[in-house]
LOTIMI-812305 format. One record per residue (C-alpha): residue in three letters; x, y, z. Coordinates in pm, whole numbers, padded with zeros to 5 digits, always signed. Example, Ala and Ser with C-alpha at 12.3 -4.5 7.8 and 13.67 -1.06 7.14 Angstrom:
BEGIN
ALA+01230-00450+00780
SER+01367-00106+00714
END
This chain:
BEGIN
UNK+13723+08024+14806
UNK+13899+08306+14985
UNK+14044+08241+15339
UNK+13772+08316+15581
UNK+13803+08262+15926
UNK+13519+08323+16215
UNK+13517+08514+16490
UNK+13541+08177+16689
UNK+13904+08097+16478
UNK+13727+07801+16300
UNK+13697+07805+15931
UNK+13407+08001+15803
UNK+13159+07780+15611
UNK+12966+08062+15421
UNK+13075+08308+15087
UNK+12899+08604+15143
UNK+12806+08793+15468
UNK+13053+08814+15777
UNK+13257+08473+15828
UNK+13064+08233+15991
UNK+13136+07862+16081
UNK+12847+07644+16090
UNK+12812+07641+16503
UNK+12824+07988+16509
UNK+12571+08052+16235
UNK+12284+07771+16408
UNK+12344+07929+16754
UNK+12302+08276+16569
UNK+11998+08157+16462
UNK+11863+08001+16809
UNK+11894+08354+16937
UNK+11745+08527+16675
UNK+11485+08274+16736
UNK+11436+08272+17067
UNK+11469+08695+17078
UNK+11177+08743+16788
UNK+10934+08445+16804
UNK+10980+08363+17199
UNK+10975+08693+17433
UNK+10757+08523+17669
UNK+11052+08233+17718
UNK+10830+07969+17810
UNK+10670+07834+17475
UNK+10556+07450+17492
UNK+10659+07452+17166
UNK+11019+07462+17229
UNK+11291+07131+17258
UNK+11472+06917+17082
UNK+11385+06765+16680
UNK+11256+06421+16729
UNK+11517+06167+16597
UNK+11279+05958+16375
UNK+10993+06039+16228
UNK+10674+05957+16457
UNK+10464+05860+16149
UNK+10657+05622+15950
UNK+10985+05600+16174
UNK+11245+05737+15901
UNK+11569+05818+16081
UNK+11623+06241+16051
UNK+11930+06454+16128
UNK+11850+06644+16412
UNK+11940+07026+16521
UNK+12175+07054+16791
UNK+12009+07319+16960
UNK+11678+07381+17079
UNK+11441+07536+16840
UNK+11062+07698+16869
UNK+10887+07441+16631
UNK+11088+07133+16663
UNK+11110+06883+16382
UNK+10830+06574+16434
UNK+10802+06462+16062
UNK+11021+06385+15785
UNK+10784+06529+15522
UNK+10473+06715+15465
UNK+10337+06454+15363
UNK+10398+06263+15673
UNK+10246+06524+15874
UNK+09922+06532+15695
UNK+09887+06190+15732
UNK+09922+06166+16092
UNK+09681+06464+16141
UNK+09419+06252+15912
UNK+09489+05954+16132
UNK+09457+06197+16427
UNK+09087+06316+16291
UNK+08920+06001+16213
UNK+09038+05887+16593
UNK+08883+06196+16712
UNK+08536+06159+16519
UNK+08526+05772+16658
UNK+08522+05872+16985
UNK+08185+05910+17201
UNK+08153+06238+17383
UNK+07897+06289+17638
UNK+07740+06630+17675
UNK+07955+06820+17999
UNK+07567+06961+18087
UNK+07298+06680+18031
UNK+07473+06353+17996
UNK+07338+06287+17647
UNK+07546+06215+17320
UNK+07647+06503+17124
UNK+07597+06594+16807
UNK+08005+06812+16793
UNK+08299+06692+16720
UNK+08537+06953+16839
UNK+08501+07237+17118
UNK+08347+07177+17438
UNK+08109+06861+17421
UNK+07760+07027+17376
UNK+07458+06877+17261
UNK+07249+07065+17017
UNK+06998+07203+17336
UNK+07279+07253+17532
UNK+07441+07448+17260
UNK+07116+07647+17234
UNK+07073+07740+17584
UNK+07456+07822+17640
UNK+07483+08066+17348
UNK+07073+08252+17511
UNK+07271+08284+17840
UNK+07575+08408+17665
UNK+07385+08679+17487
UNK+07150+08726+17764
UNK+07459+08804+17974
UNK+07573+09057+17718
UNK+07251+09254+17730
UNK+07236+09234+18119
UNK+07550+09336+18198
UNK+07519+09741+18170
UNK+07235+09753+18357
UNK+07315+09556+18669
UNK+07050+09260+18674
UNK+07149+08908+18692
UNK+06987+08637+18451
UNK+06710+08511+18774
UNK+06565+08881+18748
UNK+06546+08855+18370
UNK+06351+08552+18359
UNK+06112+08699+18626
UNK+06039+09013+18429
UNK+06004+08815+18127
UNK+05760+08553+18313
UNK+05559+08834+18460
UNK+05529+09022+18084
UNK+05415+08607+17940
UNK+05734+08614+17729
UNK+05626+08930+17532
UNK+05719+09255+17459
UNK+05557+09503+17702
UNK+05426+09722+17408
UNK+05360+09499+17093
UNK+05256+09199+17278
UNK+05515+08993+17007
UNK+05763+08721+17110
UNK+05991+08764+16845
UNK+06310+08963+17030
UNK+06354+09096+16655
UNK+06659+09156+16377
UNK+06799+08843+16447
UNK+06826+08835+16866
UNK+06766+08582+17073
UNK+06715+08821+17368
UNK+06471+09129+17469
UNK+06622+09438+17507
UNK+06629+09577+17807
UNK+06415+09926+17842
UNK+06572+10139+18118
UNK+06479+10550+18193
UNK+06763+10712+18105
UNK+06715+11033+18393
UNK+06687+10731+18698
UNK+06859+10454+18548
UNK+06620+10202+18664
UNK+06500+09903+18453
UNK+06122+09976+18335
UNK+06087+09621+18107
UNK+06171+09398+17843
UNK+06121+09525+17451
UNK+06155+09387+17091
UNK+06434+09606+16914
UNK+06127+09748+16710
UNK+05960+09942+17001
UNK+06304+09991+17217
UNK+06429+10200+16900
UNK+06078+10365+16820
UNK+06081+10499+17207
UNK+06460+10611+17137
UNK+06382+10781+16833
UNK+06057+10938+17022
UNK+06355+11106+17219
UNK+06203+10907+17561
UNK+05939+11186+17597
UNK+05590+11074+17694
UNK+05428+11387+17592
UNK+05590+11315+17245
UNK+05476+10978+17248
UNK+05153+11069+17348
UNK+05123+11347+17059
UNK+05271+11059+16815
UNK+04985+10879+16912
UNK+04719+11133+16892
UNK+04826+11190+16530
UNK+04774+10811+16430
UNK+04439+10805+16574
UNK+04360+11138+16387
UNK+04496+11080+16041
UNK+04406+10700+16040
UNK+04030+10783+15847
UNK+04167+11078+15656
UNK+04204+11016+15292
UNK+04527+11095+15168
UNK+04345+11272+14839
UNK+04020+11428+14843
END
């Protein structure tokens, strides 16, 4: 080996590359750590590699510096063990539903139980439709009380393609909310370019061509 000495005067450690001693190279490497994988500067993941291992207590070399993802286990194998251990803990513990009280049916997340679950995700989506047109959830449930929990046009109760909501039927010249519809009749009135005499000659045609055979 060549004589290689670091910038620091201390023997450099490494063959190929500029001459680096060990100290020099980790604390080039806490930099580079801390410039790419930390630019907030205040990760909880930073500090010091644990001195034994906290699953089966082998004795490790630790860094001297402080690194982003500091050193818990001696092996993989370790680790996957302790997050096993970690799971079955989890799953033996009782959660109570943060809503209701009752037992829950989740393991992980917030502690919902399956109706609780339910009527959180109807508000969330419910909250999604509402929001562009300015009405809280208390008006929504009175329009949909006053229409029996139909669609103003069809009569059905099914929200359609999959929602759990109504849509929300507004006049696009004033803005204002005119009722709730299934996604079937809110598209056919799009599509009828919002025009009531168009609608109206729509309808006309139906009740014209509904006894005409198609083939003499």
């Amino acid at each position: 080996m060549s004589d290689r000495t670091c910038l620091c005067g201390a023997p450099a450690s490494n063959r190929k590359g500029p001459p680096r001693c060990r100290p020099c190279r980790a604390e080039r490497v806490r930099l580079a750590q801390l410039r790419f994988r930390d630019k907030g500067r205040g990760s909880p993941q930073r500090g010091l590699d644990e001195p034994t291992c906290i699953w089966c207590g082998v004795t490790m070399t630790p860094r001297p510096y402080e690194v982003l993802s500091p050193k818990r286990f001696c092996t993989s194998t370790c680790r996957d063990r302790f997050h096993t251990e970690q799971d079955r803990l989890r799953r033996l513990i009782t959660r109570v539903c943060c809503r209701c009280g009752d037992a829950p049916t989740n393991r992980t997340g917030i502690p919902y139980c399956d109706a609780c679950r339910n009527n959180a995700k109807r508000e969330q989506a419910r909250t999604r439709v509402l929001r562009p047109y300015g009405i809280s959830l208390k008006d929504y449930d009175q329009l949909l009380t006053a229409q029996r929990g139909r669609c103003a046009i069809c009569g059905t109760t099914d929200p359609g393609h999959g929602h759990k909501v109504f849509a929300i039927d507004h006049c696009h010249e004033g803005g204002y909310v005119r009722g709730l519809l299934c996604r079937n009749c809110n598209s056919a009135i799009g599509l009828l370019q919002d025009s009531p005499d168009v609608i109206e000659a729509a309808a006309r045609y139906v009740r014209r061509t509904r006894q005409i055979p198609l083939f003499p």
